[in-house]
N, C-alpha and C positions, 0 to 999 in steps of 0.2 A: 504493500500500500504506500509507504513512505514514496518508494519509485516514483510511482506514476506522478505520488503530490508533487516532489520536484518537476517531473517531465511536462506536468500541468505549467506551472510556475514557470518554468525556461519560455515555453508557449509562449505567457502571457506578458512576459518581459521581452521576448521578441516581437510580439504584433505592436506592442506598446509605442518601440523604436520604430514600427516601419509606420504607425498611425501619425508620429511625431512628423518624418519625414512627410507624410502627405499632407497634413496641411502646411505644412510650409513651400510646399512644391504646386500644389491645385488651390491654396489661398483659403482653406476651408474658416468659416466664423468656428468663435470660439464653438457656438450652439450644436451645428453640424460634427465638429472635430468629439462633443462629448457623448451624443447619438453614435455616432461610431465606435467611441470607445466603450459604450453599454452594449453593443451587437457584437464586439470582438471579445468583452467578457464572458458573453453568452455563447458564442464558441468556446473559449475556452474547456467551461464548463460540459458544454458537448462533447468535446476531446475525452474529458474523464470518466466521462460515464461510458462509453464504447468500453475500456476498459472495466467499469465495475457493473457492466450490464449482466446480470445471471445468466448462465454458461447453460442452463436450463430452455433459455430460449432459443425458437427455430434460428437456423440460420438463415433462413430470409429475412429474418427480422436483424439479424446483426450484422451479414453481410456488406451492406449498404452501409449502415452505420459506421462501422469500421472503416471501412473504404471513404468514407466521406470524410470520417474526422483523423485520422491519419492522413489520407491525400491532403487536405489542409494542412495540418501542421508541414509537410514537406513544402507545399506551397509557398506558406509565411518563413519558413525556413530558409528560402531560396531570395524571397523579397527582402529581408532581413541583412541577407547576404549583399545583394544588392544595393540597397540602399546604404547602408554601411559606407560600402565600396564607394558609392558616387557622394555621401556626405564628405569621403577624407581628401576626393578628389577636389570638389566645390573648396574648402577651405584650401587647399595646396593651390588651388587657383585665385583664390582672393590674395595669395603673398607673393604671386609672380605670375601669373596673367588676369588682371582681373576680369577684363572683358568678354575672359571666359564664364566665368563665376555665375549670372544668372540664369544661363543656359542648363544648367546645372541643376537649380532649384528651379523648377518650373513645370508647368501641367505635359508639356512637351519629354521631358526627360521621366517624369513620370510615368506614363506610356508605354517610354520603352522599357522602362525596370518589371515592370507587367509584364507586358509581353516576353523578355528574355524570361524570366522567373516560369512564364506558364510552357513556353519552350522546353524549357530545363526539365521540370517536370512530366510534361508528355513525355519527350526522349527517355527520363529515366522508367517512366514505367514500362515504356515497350522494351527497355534494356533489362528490365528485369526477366524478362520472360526467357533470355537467351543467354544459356547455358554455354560456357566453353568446354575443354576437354584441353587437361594440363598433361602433361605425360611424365613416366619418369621410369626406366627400365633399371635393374638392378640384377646383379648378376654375385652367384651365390654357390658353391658346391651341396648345395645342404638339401636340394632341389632335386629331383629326375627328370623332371618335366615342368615347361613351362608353368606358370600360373598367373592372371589374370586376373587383378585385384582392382574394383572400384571401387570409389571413396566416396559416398554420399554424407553430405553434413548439413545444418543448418535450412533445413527445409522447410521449416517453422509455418507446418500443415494448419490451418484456422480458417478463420472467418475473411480472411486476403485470399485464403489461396482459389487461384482460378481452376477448376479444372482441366481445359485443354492443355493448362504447363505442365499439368503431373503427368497426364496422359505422354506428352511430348518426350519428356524427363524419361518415363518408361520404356519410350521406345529407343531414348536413345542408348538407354541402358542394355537395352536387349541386344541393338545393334552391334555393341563391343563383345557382346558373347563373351562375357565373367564367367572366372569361374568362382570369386567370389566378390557379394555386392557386401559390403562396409559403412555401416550408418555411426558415422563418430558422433552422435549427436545434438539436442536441439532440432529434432526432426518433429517437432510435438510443439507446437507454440500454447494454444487455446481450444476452449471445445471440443475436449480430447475424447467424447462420447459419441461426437456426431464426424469423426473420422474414419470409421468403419470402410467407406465407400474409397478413400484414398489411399488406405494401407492396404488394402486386397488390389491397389494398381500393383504399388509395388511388388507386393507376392510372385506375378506375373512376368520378375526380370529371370525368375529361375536358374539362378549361377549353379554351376554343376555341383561344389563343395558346399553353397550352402549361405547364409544371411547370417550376419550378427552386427549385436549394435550397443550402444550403450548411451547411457543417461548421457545429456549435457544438463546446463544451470534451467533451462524451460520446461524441461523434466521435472525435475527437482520442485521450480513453480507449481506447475500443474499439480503436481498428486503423483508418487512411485506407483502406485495401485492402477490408477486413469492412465497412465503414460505407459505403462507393464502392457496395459489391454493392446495400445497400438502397436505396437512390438511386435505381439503375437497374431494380430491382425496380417500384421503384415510377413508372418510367418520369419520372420529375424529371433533369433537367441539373442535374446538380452544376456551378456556375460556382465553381472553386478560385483568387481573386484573377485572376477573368476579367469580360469585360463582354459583350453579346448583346444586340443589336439589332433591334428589331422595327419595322421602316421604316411599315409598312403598317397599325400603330397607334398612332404617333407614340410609342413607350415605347423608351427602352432601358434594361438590366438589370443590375446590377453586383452583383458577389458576392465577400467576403473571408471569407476560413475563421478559423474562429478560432485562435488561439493555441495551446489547449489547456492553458496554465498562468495561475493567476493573477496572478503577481507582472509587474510591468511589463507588465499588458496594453494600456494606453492606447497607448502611445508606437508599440508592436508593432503596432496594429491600424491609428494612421495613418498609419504608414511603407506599409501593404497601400493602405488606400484613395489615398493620395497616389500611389503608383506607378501605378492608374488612369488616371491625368489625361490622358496623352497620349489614352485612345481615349476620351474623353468627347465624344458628337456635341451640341453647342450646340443643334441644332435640334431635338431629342427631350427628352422629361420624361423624368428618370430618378430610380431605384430603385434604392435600396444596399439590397441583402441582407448585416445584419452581424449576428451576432448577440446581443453583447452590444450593450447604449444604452452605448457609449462611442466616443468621439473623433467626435460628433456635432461638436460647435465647434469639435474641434482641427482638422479634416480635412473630412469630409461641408460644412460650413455656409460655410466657404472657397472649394471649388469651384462651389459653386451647385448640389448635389446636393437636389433641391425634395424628396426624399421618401428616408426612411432607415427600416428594419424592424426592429426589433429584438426578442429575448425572451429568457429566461434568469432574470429574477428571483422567479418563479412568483409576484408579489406578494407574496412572503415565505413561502407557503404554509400555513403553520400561524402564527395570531393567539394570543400577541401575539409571536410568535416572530418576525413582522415586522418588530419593532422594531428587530430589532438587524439586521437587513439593510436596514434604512432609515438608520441610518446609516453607510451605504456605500454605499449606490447612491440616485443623485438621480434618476432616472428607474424609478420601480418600474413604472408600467404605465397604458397609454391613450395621449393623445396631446397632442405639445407643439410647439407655434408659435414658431419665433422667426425673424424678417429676410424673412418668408414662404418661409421651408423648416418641413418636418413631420421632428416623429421619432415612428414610431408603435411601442408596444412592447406586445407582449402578456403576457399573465402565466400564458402555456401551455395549450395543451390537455390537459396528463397531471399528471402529480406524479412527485416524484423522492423514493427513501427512503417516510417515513410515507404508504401511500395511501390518502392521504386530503387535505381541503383544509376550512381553516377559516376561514369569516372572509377567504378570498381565492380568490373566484369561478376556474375554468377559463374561459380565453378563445378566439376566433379572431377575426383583425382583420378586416371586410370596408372597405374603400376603395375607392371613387366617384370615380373619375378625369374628369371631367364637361369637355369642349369651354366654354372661353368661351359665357355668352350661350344653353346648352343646360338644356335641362329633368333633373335628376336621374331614373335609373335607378328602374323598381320595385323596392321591397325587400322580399322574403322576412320571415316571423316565425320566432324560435327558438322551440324545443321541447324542455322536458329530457330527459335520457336516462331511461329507465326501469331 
């Protein structure tokens, strides 16, 4: 609850700044400027309740709602942005070109901060829907035969998700002919009751080895109980701080759930993976399913875990809103080498809050598990969603 009161709050101090800039740019009286500022409160308040609307109700009834009061917040988040931008430029123009300076503040420039902002937004949401394909082959003695690993994370299934993406999602999943499909995560946002109909897409990718997945932080939100159902729905083994062995393709599979709060999640997550250790088989390649990129070197790189999954950071999701989740997380997304262990991390297949995505592509990981001395797998081409 705290959350969202802040995520409320940032809202309302963002419309605030972009209401200020409007009448100073379209001349609004005081009278007009505090009518607006009473219909932007009342958004606000919209915004919160999407979020504490009972999960109880259909989703045609929340559908919309969400979609309406998120697509807004990304909206004003983008105006925000903009006006911002074009306030520091108007002042940097009033102390060395002034006769720029009005151009600046005025119904005309106005305009265009709209229009680029609904831009931005259209573009992001149609970006949402189109999924890349990261790659990363890896080569092992530990292996006989090929193996085929897809990475699904962050899919954060609810009251945004369109159907035809999953549907899309699905088939391009099938397309790559896995042999195993990898859910690190955060595949469960909201309304984890009324997602029956989209975990039995998934089911449908059929990896020869087999589904598993495990908790992220929206898991943990939701209910272990409600989020368990989707899991099994979607015929995936939740491994919850478990390991699963697959003799007969030289893999074995290790799974820690997450936390589900932020504060002291490193130390929490390697105390999970360290508790593994006893059933780690030397003689198999193995896979940490975690889903934040943390306690990669504290934990994972110590035991000789050659391969670690991670997602959660959506690459920041919205550019340059990146920035500031870049400096907090040093693994934002793709894949990183070090002592020859991999940590691969994706930057989601959904979006969480604004749906939409700017400037930081939707991903799924595929990984090439390749025999010593063997020729690489054929690879599948991606195809955006429509």
């Amino acid at each position: 609850m705290r959350f969202y009161v802040i995520f409320t709050l940032i809202f309302m101090l963002m419309l605030l700044v972009v209401l200020l800039q409007v009448r100073r740019q379209a001349g609004l009286s005081r009278h007009r400027f505090l009518v607006s500022l009473a219909i932007g409160l009342g958004i606000s308040a919209f915004l919160a309740s999407t979020r504490l609307m009972p999960e109880s109700w259909s989703m045609l009834m929340a559908q919309p709602a969400w979609w309406l009061g998120y697509g807004t917040f990304g909206l004003v988040a983008y105006l925000f942005l903009y006006q911002v931008i074009t306030f520091f430029l108007e002042m940097s123009a009033r102390l060395f070109v002034p006769r720029l300076a009005p151009g600046l503040c005025s119904p005309r420039a106005l305009y265009a901060i709209v229009s680029l902002a609904i831009i931005t937004v259209g573009w992001g949401i149609q970006a949402g829907g189109d999924v890349r394909e990261l790659r990363k082959e890896i080569r092992t003695p530990k292996v006989s035969a090929p193996v085929r690993a897809v990475v699904v994370s962050d899919l954060h299934l609810g009251a945004l998700t369109l159907e035809s993406r999953v549907v899309h999602l699905v088939q391009q999943i099938r397309d790559l002919r896995p042999d195993l499909v990898l859910l690190a995560g955060d595949i469960v946002n909201d309304h984890p009751d009324a997602l029956e109909s989209y975990a039995r897409m998934l089911r449908t990718t059929e990896p020869r080895l087999g589904m598993f997945g495990v908790f992220g932080n929206h898991e943990r939100y939701e209910g272990d109980v409600q989020s368990a159902r989707v899991f099994q729905w979607a015929g995936a083994k939740l491994l919850r701080n478990k390991t699963v062995s697959l003799p007969q393709a030289g893999v074995q599979i290790l799974g820690v759930e997450d936390p589900g709060r932020s504060g002291g999640a490193t130390p929490l997550i390697a105390s999970e993976i360290n508790a593994l250790a006893p059933e780690l088989d030397p003689t198999l390649f193995h896979i940490l399913l975690n889903h934040r990129p943390m306690a990669w070197r504290e934990a994972a790189q110590p035991l000789g875990i050659e391969l670690m999954v991670s997602g959660h950071t959506h690459r920041g999701q919205l550019y340059p809103f990146y920035l500031l989740v870049r400096l907090t997380t040093e693994f934002m997304g793709g894949f990183y080498e070090e002592k020859g262990m991999t940590l691969a991390v994706s930057g989601g297949a959904g979006f969480w809050g604004p749906p939409m995505r700017v400037l930081a592509p939707a991903d799924i990981l595929v990984i090439d598990i390749i025999p010593t001395g063997k020729a690489p797998t054929a690879q599948a081409v991606s195809t955006p969603a429509q």
